[in-house]
ROLUM-348469 format. One line per 10 residues: number of its first residue (from 1); their letters; for each residue x, y, z of N, C-alpha, C. Coordinates in steps of 0.02 Angstrom, whole numbers, plus 50000, padded with zeros to 5 digits. Example, Ala and Ser with C-alpha at 12.3 -4.5 7.8 and 13.67 -1.06 7.14 Angstrom:
BEGIN
1 = as = 50660:49716:50390:50615:49775:50390:50660:49835:50390  50642:49888:50354:50684:49947:50357:50645:50002:50394 .
END
This chain:
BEGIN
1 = xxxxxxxxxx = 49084:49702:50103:49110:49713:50036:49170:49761:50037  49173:49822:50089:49236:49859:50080:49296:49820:50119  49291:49762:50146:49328:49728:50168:49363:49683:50089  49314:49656:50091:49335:49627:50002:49362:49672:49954  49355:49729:49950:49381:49759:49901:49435:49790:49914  49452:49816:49982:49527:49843:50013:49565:49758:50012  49567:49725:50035:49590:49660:50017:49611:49634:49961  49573:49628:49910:49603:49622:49836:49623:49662:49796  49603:49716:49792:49617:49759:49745:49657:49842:49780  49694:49809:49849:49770:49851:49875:49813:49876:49827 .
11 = xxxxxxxxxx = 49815:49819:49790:49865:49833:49746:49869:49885:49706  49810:49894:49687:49782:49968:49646:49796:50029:49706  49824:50028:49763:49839:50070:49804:49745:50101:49838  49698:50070:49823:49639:50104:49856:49634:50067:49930  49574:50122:49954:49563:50116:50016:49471:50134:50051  49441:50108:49990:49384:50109:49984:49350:50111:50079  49309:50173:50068:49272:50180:50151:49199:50180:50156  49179:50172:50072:49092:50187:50057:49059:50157:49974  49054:50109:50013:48986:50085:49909:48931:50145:49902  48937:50167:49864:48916:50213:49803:48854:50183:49772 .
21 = xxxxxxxxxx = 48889:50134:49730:48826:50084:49700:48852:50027:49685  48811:49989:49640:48821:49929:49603:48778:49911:49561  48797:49864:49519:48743:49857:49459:48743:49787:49454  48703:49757:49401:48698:49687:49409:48753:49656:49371  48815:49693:49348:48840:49642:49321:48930:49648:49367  48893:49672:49432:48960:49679:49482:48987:49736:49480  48967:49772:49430:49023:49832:49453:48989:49884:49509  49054:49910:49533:49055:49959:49605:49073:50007:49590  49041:50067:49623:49051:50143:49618:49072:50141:49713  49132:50159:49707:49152:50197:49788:49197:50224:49790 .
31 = xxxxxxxxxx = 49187:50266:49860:49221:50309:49870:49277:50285:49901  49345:50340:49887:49405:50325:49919:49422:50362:49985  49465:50314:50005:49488:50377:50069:49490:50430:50065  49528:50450:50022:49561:50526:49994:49493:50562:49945  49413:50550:49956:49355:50571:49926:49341:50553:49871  49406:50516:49818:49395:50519:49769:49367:50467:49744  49309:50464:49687:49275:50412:49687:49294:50339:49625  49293:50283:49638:49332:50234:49602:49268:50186:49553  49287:50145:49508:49229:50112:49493:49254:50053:49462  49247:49972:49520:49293:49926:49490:49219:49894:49430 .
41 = xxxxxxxxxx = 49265:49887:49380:49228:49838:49303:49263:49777:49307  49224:49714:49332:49255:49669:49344:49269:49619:49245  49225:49649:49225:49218:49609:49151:49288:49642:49107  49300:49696:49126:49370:49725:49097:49431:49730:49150  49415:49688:49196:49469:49674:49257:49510:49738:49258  49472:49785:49290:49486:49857:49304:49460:49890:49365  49498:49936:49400:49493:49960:49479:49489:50051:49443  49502:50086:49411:49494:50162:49405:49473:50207:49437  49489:50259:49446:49483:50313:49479:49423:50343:49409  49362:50382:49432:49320:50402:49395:49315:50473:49397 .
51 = xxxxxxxxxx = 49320:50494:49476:49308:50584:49471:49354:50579:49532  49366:50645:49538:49414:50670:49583:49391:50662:49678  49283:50682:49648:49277:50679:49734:49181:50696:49715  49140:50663:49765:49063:50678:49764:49035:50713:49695  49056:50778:49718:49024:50833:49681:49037:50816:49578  49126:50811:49560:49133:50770:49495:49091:50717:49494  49085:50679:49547:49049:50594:49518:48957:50622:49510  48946:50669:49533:48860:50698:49542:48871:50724:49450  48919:50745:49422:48904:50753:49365:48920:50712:49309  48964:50669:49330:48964:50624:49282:48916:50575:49280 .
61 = xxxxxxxxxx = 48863:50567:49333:48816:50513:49336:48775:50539:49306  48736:50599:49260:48715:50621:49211:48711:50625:49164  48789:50586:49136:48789:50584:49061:48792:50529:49031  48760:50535:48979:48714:50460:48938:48739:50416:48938  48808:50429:48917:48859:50376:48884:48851:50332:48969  48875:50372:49004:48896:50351:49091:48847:50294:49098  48772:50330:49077:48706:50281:49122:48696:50229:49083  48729:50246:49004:48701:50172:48971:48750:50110:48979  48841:50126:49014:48868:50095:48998:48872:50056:49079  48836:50105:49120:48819:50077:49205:48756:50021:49200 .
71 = xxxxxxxxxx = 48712:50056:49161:48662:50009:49183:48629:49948:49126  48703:49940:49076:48691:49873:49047:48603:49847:49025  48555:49894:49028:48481:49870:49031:48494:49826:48973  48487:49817:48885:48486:49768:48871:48505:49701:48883  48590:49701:48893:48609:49649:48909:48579:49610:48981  48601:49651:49029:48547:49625:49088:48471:49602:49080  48432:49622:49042:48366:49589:49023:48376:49522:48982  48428:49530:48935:48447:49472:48900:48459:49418:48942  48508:49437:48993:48540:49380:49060:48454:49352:49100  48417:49375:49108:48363:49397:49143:48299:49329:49124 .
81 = xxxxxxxxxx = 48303:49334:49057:48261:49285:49012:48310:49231:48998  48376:49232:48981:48422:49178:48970:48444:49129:49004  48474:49165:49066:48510:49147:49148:48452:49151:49201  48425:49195:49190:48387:49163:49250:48397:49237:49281  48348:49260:49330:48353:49322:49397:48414:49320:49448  48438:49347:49457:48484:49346:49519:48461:49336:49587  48492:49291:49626:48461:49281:49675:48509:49337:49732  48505:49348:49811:48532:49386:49853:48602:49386:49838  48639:49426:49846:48725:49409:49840:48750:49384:49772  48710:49376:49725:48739:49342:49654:48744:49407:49603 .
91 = xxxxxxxxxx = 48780:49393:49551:48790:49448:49502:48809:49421:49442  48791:49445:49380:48811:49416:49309:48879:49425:49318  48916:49379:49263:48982:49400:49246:49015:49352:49176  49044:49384:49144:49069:49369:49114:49117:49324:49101  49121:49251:49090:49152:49188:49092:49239:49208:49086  49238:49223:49036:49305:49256:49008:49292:49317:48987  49319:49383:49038:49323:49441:49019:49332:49471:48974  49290:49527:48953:49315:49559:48887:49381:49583:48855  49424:49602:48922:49495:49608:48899:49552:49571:48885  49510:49491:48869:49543:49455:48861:49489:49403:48814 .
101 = xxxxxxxxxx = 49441:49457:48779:49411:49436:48705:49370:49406:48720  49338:49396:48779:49274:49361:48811:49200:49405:48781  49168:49385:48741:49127:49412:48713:49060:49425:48773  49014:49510:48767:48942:49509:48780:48899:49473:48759  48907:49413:48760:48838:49374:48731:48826:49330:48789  48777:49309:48799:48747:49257:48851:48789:49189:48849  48818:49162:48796:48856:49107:48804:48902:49118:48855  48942:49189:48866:48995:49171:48880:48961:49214:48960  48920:49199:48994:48883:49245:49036:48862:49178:49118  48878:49197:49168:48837:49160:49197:48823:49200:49283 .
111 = xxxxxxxxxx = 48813:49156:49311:48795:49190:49394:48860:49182:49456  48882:49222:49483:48923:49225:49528:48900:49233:49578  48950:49224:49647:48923:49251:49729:48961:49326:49712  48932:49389:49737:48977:49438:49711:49031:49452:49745  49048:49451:49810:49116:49457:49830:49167:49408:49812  49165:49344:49790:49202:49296:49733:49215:49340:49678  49170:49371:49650:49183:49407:49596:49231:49445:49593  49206:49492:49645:49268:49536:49658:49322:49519:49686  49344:49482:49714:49428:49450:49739:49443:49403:49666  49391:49383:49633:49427:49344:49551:49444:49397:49505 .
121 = xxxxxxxxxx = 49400:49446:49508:49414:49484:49453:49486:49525:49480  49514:49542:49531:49544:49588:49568:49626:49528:49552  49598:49458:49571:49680:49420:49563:49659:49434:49495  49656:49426:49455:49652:49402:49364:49687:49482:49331  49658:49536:49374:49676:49608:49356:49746:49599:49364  49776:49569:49417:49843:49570:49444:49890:49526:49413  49867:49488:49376:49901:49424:49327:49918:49459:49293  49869:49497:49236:49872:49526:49168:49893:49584:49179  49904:49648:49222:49938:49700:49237:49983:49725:49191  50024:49655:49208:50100:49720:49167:50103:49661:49097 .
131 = xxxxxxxxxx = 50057:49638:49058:50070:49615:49004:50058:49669:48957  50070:49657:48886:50091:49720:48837:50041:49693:48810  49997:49759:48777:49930:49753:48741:49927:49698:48683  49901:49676:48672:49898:49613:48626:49930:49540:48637  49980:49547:48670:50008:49500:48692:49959:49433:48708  49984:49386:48672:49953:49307:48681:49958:49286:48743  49886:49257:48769:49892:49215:48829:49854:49156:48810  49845:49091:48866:49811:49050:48868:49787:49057:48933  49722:49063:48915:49662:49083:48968:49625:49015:48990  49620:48978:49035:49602:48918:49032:49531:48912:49103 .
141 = xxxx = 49464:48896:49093:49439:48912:49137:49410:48840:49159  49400:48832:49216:49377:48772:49263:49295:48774:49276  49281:48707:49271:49215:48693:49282:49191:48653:49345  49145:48697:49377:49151:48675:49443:49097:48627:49459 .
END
């Protein structure tokens, strides 16, 4: 996986050397070269820097907002009874991302391999980059 994620998401200048964590709907907590710890949200096609280094990320994993918005429990139970359990290597995700008006609801929800995830979400981050907030696109997704 830190092969996959130095690979796609370079561009964001990281250099990921350690998974942290993960949750079921793909996102990654790791650490950077330089200590500081990152956390890609593949549903908001985002790579961020979160705390500066260990000791910041030990306190921000404490606060409510942090744990409720990491560990998705409703929606994930929703996916759970809806979609089905995750099998080894798979992860929920969001059909069409939220930052591009893809709604939390199970319609728009299904199962990925997770390192796919992360090199799709990582090109799609890199498409939409330098577009100006609101700005119209046509988002067009394939059925496989």
């Amino acid at each position: 996986m830190l092969t996959t994620i130095n690979e796609n998401w370079k561009w964001k200048g990281v250099n990921a050397i350690k998974i942290i964590d993960q949750n079921d709907f793909g996102n990654i907590i790791f650490q950077n070269i330089d200590n500081s710890i990152w956390r890609i949200c593949p549903e908001e096609l985002e790579c961020i820097k979160i705390a500066i280094n260990l000791e910041d990320f030990n306190s921000l994993k404490l606060d409510n907002d942090f744990i409720i918005d990491w560990n998705f429990e409703h929606l994930v139970n929703k996916c759970k009874e809806e979609i089905g359990n995750l099998e080894l290597n798979e992860k929920y995700y969001l059909i069409i991302p939220a930052i591009l008006g893809g709604k939390y609801e199970t319609s728009n929800i299904s199962k990925i391999n997770f390192e796919e995830l992360i090199s799709i979400s990582a090109d799609l981050a890199f498409q939409v980059n330098n577009l100006a907030n609101g700005q119209r696109i046509i988002f067009k997704t394939l059925n496989k």
